[in-house]
C-alpha positions as CSV (number, residue, x, y, z in Angstrom):
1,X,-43.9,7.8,28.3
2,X,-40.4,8.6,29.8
3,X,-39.1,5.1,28.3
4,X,-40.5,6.5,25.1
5,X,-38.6,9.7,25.2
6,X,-35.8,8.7,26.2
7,X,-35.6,5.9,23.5
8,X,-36.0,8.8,20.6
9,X,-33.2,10.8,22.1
10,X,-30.7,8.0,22.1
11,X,-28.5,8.2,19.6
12,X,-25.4,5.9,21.1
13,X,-25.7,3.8,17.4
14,X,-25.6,6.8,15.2
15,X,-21.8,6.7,14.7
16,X,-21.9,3.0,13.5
17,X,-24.0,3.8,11.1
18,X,-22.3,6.6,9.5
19,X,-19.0,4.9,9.5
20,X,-20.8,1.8,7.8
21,X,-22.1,4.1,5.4
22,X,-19.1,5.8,4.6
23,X,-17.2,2.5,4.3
24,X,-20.2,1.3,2.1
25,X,-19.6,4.4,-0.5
26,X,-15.6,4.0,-0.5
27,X,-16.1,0.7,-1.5
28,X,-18.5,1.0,-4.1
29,X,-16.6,3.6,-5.6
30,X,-13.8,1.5,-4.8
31,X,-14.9,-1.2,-7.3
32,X,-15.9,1.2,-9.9
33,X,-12.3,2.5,-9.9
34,X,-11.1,-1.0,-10.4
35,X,-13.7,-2.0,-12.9
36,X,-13.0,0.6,-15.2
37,X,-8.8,-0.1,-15.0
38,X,-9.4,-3.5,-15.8
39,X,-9.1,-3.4,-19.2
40,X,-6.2,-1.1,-19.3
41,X,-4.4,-3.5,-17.3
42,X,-4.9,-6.1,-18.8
43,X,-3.9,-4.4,-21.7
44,X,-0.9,-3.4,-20.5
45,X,0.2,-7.2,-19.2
46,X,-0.9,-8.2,-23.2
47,X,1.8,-5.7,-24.7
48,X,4.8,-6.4,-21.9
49,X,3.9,-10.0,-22.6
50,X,4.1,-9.7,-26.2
51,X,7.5,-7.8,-26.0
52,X,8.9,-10.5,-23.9
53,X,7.8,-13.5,-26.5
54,X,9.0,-11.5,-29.4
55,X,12.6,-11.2,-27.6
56,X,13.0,-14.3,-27.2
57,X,12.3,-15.1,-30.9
58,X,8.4,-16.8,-30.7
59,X,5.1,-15.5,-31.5
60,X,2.7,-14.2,-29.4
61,X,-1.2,-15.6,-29.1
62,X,-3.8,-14.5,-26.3
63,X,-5.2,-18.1,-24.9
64,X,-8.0,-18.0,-22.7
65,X,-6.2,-19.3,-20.0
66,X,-3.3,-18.1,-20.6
67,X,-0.6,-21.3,-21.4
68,X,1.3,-21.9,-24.2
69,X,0.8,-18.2,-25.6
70,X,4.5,-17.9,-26.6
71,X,5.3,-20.5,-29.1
């Protein structure tokens, strides 16, 4: 019975699991952060990219993978 008792009081693991959930939440909000920028960035990359290709006197396309889009 004392084994028992003294297994329910132990709590020598209960700051590893609150720092694992904490770092759990920052990343999930984290990635939500980033996933909701990602557009805007790439946006933003699109337009400086553009600027650049029109400088120099080409046109701009978006390619998939991204070669050749200043011709």
């Amino acid at each position: 019975m004392v084994r028992i008792a003294r297994f329910l009081n132990d709590e020598s693991g209960a700051t590893a699991v609150e720092y694992g959930l904490i770092a759990a939440l920052v990343s999930i909000a984290a990635v939500v952060a980033f996933g909701s920028t990602g557009e805007t960035i790439l946006e933003a990359f699109t337009g400086i990219t553009e600027d650049f290709c029109v400088a120099i006197g080409g046109d701009f396309v978006l390619t998939n993978d991204g070669n050749n889009s200043c011709s």
